[in-house]
C-alpha positions as a Markdown table, in Angstrom:
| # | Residue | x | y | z |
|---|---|---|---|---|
| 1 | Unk | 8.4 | -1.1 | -19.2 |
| 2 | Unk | 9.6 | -4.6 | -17.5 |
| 3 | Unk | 8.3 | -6.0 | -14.1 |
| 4 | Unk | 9.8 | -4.4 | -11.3 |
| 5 | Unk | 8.5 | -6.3 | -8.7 |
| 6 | Unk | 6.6 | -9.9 | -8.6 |
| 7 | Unk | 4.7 | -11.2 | -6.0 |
| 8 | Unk | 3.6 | -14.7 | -6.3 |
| 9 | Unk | 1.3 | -16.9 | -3.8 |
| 10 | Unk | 2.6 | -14.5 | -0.7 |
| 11 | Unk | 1.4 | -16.2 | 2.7 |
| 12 | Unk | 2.1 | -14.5 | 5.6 |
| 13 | Unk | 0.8 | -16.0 | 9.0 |
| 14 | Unk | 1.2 | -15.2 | 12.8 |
| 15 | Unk | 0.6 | -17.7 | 15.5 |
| 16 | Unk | -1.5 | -16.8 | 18.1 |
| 17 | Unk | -3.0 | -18.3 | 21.3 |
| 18 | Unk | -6.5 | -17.8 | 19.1 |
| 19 | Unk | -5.1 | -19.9 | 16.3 |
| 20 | Unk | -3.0 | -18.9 | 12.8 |
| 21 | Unk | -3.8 | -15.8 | 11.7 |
| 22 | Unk | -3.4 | -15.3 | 8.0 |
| 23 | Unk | -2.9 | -12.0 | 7.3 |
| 24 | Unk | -1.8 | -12.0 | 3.5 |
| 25 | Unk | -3.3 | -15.3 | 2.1 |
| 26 | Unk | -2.1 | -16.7 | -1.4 |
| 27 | Unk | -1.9 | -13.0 | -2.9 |
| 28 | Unk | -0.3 | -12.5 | -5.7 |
| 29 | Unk | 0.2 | -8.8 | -8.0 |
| 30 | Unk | 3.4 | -6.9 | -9.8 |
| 31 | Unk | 4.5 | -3.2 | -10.0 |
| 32 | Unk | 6.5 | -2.2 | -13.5 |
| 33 | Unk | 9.0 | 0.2 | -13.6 |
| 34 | Unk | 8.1 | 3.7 | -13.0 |
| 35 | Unk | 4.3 | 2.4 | -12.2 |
| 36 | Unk | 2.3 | 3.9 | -9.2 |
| 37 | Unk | 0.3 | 0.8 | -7.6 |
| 38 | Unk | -2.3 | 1.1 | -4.7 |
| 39 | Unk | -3.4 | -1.6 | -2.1 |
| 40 | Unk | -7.0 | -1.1 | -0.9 |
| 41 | Unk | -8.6 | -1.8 | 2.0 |
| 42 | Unk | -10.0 | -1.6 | 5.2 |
| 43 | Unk | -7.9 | -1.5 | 8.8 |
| 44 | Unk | -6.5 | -5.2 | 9.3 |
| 45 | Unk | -7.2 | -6.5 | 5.1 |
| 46 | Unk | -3.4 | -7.4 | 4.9 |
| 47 | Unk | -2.1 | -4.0 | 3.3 |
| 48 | Unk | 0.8 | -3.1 | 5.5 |
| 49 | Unk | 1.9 | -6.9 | 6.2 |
| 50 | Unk | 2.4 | -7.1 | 2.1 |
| 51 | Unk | 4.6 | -4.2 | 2.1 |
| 52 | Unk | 6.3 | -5.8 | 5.3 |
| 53 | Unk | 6.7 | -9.0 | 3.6 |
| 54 | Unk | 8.7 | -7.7 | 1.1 |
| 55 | Unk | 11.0 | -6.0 | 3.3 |
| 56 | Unk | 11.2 | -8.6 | 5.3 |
| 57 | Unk | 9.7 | -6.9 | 8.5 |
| 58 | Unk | 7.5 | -9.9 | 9.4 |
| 59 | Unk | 8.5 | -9.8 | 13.2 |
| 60 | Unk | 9.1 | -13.4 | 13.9 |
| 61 | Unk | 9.3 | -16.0 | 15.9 |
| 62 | Unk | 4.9 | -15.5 | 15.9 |
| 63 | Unk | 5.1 | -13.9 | 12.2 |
| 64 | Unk | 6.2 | -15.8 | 9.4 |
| 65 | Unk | 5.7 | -16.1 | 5.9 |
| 66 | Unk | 4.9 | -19.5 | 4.4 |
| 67 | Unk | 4.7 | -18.8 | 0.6 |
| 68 | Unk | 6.3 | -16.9 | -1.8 |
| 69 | Unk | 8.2 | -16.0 | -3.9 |
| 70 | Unk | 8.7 | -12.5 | -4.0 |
| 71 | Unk | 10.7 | -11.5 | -6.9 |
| 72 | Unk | 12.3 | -8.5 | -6.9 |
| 73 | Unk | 14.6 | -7.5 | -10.7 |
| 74 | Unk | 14.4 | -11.4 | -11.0 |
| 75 | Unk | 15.7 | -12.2 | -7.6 |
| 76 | Unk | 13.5 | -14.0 | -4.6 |
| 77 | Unk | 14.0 | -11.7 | -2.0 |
| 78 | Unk | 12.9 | -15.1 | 0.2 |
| 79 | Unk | 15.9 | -17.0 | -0.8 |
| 80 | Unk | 18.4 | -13.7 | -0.1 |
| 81 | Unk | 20.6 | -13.8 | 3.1 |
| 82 | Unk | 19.9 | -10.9 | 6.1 |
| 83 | Unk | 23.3 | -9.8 | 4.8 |
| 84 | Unk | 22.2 | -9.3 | 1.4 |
| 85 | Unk | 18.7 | -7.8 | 2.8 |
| 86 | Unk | 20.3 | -5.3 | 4.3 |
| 87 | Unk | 21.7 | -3.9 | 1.5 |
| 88 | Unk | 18.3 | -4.1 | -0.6 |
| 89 | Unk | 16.7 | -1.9 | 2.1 |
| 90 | Unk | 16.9 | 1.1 | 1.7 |
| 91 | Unk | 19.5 | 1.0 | -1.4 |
| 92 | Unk | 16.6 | -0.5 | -3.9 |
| 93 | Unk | 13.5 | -0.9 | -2.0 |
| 94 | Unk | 12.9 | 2.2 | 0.5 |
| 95 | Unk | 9.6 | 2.4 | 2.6 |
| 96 | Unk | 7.7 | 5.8 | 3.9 |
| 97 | Unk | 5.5 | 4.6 | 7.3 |
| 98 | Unk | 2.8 | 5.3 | 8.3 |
| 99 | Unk | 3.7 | 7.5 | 11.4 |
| 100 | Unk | 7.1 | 9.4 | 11.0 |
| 101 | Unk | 7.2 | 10.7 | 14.8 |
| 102 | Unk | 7.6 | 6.9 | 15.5 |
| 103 | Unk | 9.7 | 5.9 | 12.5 |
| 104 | Unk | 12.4 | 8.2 | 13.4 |
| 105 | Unk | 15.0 | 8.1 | 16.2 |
| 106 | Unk | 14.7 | 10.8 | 18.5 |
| 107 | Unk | 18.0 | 11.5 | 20.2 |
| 108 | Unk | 19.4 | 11.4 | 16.6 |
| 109 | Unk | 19.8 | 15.0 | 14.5 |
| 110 | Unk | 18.2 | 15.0 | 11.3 |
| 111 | Unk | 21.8 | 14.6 | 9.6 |
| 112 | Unk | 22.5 | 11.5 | 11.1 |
| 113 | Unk | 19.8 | 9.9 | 9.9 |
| 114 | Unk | 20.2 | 11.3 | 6.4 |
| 115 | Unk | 23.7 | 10.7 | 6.2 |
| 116 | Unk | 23.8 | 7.3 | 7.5 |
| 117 | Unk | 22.4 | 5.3 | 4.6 |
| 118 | Unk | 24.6 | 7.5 | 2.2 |
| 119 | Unk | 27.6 | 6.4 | 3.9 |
| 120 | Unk | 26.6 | 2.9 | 4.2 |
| 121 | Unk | 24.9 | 2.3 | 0.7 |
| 122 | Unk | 26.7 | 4.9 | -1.5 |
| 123 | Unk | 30.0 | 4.9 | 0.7 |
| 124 | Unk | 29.9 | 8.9 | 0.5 |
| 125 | Unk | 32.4 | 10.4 | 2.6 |
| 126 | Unk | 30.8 | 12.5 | 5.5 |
| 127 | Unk | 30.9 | 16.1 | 3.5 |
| 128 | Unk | 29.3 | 14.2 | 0.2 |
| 129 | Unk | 26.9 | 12.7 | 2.3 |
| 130 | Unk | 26.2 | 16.3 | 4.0 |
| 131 | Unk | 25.9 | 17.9 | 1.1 |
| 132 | Unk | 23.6 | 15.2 | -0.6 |
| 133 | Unk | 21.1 | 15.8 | 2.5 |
| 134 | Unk | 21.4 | 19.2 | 2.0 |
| 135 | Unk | 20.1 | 18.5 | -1.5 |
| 136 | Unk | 17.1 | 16.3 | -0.6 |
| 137 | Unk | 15.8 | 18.4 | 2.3 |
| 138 | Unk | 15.4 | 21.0 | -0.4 |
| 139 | Unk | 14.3 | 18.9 | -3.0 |
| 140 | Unk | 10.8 | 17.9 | -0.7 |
| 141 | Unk | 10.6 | 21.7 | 0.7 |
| 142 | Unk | 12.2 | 21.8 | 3.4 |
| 143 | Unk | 13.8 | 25.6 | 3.8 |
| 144 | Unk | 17.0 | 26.2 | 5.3 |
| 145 | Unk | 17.5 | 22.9 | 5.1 |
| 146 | Unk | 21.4 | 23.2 | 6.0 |
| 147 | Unk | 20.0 | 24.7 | 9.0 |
| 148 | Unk | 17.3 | 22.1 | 10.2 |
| 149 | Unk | 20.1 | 19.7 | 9.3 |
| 150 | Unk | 21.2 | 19.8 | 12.9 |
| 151 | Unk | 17.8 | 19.2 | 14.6 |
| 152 | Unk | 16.0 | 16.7 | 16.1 |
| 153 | Unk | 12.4 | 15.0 | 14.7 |
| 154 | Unk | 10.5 | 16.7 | 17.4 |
| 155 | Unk | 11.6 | 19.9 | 16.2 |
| 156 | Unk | 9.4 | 19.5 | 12.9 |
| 157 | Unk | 6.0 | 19.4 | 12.8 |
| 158 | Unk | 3.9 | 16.3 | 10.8 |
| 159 | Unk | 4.3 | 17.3 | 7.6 |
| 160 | Unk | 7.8 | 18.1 | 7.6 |
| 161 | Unk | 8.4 | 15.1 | 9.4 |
| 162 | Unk | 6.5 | 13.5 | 6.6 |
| 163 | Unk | 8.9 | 15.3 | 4.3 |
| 164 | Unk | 11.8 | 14.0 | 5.9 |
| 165 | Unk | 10.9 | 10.5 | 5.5 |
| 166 | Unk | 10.3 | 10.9 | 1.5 |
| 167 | Unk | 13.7 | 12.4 | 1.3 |
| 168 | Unk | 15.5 | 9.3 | 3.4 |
| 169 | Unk | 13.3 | 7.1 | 1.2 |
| 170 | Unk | 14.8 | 9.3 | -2.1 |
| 171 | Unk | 18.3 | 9.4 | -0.8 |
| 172 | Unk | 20.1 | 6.1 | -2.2 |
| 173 | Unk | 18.0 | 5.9 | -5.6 |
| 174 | Unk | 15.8 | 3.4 | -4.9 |
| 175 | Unk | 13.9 | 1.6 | -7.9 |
| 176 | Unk | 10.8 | 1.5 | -5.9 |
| 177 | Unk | 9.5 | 3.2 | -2.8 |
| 178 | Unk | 6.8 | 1.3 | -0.7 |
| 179 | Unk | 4.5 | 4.5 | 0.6 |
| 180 | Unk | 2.3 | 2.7 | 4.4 |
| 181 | Unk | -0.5 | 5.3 | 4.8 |
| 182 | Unk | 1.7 | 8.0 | 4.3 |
| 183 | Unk | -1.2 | 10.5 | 4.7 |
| 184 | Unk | -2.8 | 9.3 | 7.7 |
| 185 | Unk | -1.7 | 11.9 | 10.5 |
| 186 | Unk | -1.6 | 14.8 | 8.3 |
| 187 | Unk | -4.2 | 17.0 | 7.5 |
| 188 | Unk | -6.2 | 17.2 | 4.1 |
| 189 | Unk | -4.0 | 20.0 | 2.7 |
| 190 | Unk | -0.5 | 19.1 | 4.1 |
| 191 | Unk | -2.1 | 15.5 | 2.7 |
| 192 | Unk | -2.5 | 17.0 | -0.9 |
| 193 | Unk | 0.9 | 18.4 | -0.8 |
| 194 | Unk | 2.6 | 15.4 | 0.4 |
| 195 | Unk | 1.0 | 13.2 | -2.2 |
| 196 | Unk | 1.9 | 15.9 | -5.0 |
| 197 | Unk | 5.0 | 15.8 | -3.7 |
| 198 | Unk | 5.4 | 12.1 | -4.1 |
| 199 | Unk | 3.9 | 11.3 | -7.5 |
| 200 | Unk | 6.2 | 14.6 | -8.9 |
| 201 | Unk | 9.4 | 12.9 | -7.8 |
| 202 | Unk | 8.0 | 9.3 | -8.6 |
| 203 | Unk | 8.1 | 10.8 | -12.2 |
| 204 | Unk | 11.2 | 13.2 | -12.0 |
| 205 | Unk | 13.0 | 10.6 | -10.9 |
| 206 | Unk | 11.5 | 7.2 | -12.4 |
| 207 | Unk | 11.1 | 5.5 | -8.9 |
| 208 | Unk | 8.2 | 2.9 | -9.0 |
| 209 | Unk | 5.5 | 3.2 | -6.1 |
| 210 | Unk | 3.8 | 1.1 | -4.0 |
| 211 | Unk | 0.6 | 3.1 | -2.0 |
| 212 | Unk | -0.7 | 1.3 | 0.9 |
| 213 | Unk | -4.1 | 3.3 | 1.7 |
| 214 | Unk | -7.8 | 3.3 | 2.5 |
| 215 | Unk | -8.4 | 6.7 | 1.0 |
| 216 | Unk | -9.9 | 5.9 | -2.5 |
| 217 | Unk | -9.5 | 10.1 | -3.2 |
| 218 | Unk | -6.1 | 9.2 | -3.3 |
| 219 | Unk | -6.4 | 6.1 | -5.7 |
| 220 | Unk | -7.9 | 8.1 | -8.4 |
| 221 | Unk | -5.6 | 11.3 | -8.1 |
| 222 | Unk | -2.6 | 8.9 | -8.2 |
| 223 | Unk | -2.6 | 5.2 | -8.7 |
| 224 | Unk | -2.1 | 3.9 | -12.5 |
| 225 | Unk | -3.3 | 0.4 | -11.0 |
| 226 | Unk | -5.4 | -0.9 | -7.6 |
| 227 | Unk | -5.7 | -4.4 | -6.4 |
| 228 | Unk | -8.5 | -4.4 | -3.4 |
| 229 | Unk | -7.9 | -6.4 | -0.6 |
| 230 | Unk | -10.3 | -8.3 | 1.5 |
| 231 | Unk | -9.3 | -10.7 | 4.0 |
| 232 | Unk | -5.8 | -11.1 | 3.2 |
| 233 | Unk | -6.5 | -11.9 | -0.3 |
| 234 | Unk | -7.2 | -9.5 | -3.3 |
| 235 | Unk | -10.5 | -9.5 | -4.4 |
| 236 | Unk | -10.6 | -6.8 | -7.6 |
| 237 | Unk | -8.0 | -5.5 | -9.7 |
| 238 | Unk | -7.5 | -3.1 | -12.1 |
| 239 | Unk | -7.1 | 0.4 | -13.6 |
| 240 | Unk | -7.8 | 3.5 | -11.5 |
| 241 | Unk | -10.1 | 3.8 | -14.2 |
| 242 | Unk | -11.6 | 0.5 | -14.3 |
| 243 | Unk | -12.3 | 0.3 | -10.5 |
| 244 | Unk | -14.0 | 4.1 | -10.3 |
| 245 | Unk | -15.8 | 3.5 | -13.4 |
| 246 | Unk | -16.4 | -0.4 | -13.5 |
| 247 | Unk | -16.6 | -1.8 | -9.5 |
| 248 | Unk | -16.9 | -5.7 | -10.4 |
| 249 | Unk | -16.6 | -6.7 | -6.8 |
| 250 | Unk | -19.6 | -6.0 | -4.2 |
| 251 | Unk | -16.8 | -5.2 | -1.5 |
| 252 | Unk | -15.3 | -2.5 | -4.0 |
| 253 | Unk | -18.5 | -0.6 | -4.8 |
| 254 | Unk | -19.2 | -0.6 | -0.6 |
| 255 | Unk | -15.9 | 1.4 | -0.5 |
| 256 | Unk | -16.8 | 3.3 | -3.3 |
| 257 | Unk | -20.5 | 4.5 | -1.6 |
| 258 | Unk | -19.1 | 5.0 | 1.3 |
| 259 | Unk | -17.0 | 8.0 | 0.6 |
| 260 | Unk | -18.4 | 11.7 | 0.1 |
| 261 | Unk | -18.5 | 12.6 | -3.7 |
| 262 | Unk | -18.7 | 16.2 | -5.2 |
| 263 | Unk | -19.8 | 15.4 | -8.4 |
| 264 | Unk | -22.8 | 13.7 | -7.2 |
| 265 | Unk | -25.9 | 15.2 | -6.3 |
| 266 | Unk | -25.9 | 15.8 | -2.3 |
| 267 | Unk | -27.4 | 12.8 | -0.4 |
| 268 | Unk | -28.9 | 12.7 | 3.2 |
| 269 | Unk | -26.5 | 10.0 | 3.8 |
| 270 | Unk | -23.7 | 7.7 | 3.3 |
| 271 | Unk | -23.8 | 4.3 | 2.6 |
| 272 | Unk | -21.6 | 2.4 | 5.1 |
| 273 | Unk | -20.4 | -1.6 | 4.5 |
| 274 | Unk | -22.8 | -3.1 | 7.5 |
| 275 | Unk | -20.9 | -5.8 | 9.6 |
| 276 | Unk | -17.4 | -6.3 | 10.8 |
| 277 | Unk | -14.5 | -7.4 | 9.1 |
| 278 | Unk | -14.0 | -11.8 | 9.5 |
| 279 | Unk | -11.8 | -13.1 | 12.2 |
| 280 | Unk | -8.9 | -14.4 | 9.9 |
| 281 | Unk | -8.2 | -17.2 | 12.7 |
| 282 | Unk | -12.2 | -18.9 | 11.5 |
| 283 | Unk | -12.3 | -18.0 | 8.2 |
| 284 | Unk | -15.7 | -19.8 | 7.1 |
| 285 | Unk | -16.1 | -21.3 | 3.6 |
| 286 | Unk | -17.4 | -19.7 | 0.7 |
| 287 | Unk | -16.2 | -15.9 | -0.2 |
| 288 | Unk | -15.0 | -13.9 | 3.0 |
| 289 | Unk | -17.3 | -10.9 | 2.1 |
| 290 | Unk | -20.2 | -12.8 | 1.8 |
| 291 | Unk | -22.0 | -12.6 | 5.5 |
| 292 | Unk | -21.8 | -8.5 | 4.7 |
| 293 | Unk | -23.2 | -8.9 | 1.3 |
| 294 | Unk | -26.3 | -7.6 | -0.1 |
| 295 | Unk | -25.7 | -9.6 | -3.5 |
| 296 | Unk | -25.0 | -13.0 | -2.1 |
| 297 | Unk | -26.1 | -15.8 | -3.6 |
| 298 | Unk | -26.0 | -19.3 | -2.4 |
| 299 | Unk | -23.0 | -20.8 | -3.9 |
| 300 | Unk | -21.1 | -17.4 | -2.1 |
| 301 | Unk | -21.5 | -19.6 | 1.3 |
| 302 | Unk | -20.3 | -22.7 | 0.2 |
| 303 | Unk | -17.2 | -22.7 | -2.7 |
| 304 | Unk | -14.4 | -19.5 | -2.7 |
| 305 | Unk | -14.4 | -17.4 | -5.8 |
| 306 | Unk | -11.1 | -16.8 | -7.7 |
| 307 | Unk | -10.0 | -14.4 | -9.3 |
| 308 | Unk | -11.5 | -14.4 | -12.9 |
| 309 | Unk | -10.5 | -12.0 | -15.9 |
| 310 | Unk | -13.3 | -9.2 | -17.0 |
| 311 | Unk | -13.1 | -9.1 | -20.8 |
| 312 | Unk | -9.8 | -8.4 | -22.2 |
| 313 | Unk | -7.9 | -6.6 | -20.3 |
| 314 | Unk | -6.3 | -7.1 | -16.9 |
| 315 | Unk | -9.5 | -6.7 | -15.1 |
| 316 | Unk | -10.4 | -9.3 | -12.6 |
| 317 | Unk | -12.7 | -9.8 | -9.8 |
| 318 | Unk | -13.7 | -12.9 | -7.0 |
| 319 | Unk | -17.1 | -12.5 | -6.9 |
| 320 | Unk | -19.6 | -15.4 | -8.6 |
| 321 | Unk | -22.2 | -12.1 | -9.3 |
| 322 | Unk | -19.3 | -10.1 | -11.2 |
| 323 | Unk | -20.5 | -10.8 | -14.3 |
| 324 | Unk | -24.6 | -10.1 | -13.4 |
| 325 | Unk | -23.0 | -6.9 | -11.2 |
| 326 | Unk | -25.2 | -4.9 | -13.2 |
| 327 | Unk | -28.4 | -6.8 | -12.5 |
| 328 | Unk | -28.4 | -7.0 | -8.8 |
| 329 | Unk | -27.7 | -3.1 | -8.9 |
| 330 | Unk | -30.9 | -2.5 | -10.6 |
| 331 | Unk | -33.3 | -5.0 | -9.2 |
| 332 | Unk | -31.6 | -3.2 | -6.0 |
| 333 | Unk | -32.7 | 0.0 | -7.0 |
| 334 | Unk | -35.7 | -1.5 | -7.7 |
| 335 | Unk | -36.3 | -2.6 | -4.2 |
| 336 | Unk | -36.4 | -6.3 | -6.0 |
């Protein structure tokens, strides 16, 4: 499999009356062909402005993004006319938001919005392009769908709306779909199916994804690779595997103790990441997780870890304590 997707030294910054907020901050990370990435994170880490960078969503003149590039089958989608945008959207890169109620238009029928990309990207006549919707509603599970064809968004519920959006993302053969919380309003079964959904497509079909999330149940079940995020910048990366078996980073392992397990013994309680989140407008020196940290060490104040490799494979972590990870677990244990 070849790189699908390269992004290199992404900056993207909005000016505010507080100062210059940088949202994504010298991040860089890849998706092959036919791969499942994640983005982890908590609200406001930089998730949804990466995936907005690359479509290039940034809503200017206050956003704007100051380093790239983002290479996309070779080409820098920076250096690409709007013109020539346009027709990546959609055609090559599709995106699923976050909340389809307000992603759709609602004084349009569900046709429209089907057919309208066909026409425009796949110059389908208006029957070809029917017929193609036809197809898709049915392919995510929509019944009747020549039926529902004629109705409006709120005439489906969340999931279905939900559904809908997977099949405009499906419906011009994108190479790789970009998936912002696609989960979040639904609940936990209509969740399961939804993701099922996605990931049996993804593979049907050999469309790359990119899942923007918080939910690390979803990470495991689906994602072949994670990069964590942390204050704009990523902070671990590696295998699903790697990161549930092997947390190398102190902010990972909070997320990872914070969420409900079933093959743990029952515990009186959670173990929530104390403190808030930095104000990216004041970053302070030193690593951006280090004022919640229980591992800190003195040099985590005073120089900014980078991202260093974790034996041989592509596992990498900024944290100075990665390597004595271990160590600081057990003398924490301890009550050292």
């Amino acid at each position: 499999m070849g790189t699908l997707l390269e992004v290199r030294n992404l900056q993207t910054q909005f000016v505010t009356r507080s100062g210059v907020v940088r949202a994504v901050d010298d991040v860089s990370w890849d998706v092959d062909e036919g791969e499942t990435v994640a983005l982890v994170g908590e609200s406001g880490c930089g998730k949804s402005v990466s995936a907005l960078s690359i479509m290039r969503l940034v809503a200017g003149p206050a956003g704007r993004i100051a380093g790239g590039p983002i290479l996309f089958k070779g080409r820098d989608l920076l250096q690409l006319s709007e013109e020539e945008m346009r027709h990546v959207r959609g055609r090559e890169i599709a995106m699923v938001f976050q909340e389809p109620m307000t992603s759709l238009n609602p004084v349009l029928t569900i046709a429209r919005q089907l057919t309208e990309g066909l026409e425009i990207h796949l110059k389908m006549s208006p029957p070809e392009a029917r017929r193609r919707s036809i197809e898709l509603l049915g392919m995510v599970g929509i019944p009747d769908p020549e039926r529902r064809l004629g109705q409006y968004p709120h005439q489906f519920s969340g999931g279905m709306r939900q559904r809908m959006m997977i099949a405009m993302a499906l419906a011009c053969n994108p190479s790789l779909i970009l998936a912002d919380e696609p989960t979040t309003a639904l609940d936990v079964t209509i969740q399961a199916q939804i993701l099922e959904l996605m990931k049996d497509l993804s593979r049907r079909f050999g469309v790359a994804m990119l899942i923007i999330t918080h939910n690390l149940g979803v990470v495991a079940r689906y994602a072949d690779r994670v990069n964590v995020m942390y204050a704009g910048r990523i902070i671990e990366r590696g295998t699903a595997r790697e990161i549930y078996a092997d947390p190398r980073h102190p902010y990972t392992l909070g997320l990872l103790r914070s969420v409900p397990r079933l093959d743990e013994p029952r515990r009186a309680r959670l173990d929530p990441i104390e403190g808030q989140p930095p104000d990216l407008t004041r970053l302070a020196p030193g690593c951006a997780f280090a004022p919640r940290c229980t591992f800190r060490v003195e040099r985590c104040v005073r120089e900014t870890p980078p991202l260093r490799p974790l034996g041989d494979g592509g596992h990498v972590s900024a944290c100075w304590e990665a390597a004595n990870l271990d160590r600081a677990l057990a003398r924490s244990a301890a009550g050292t």
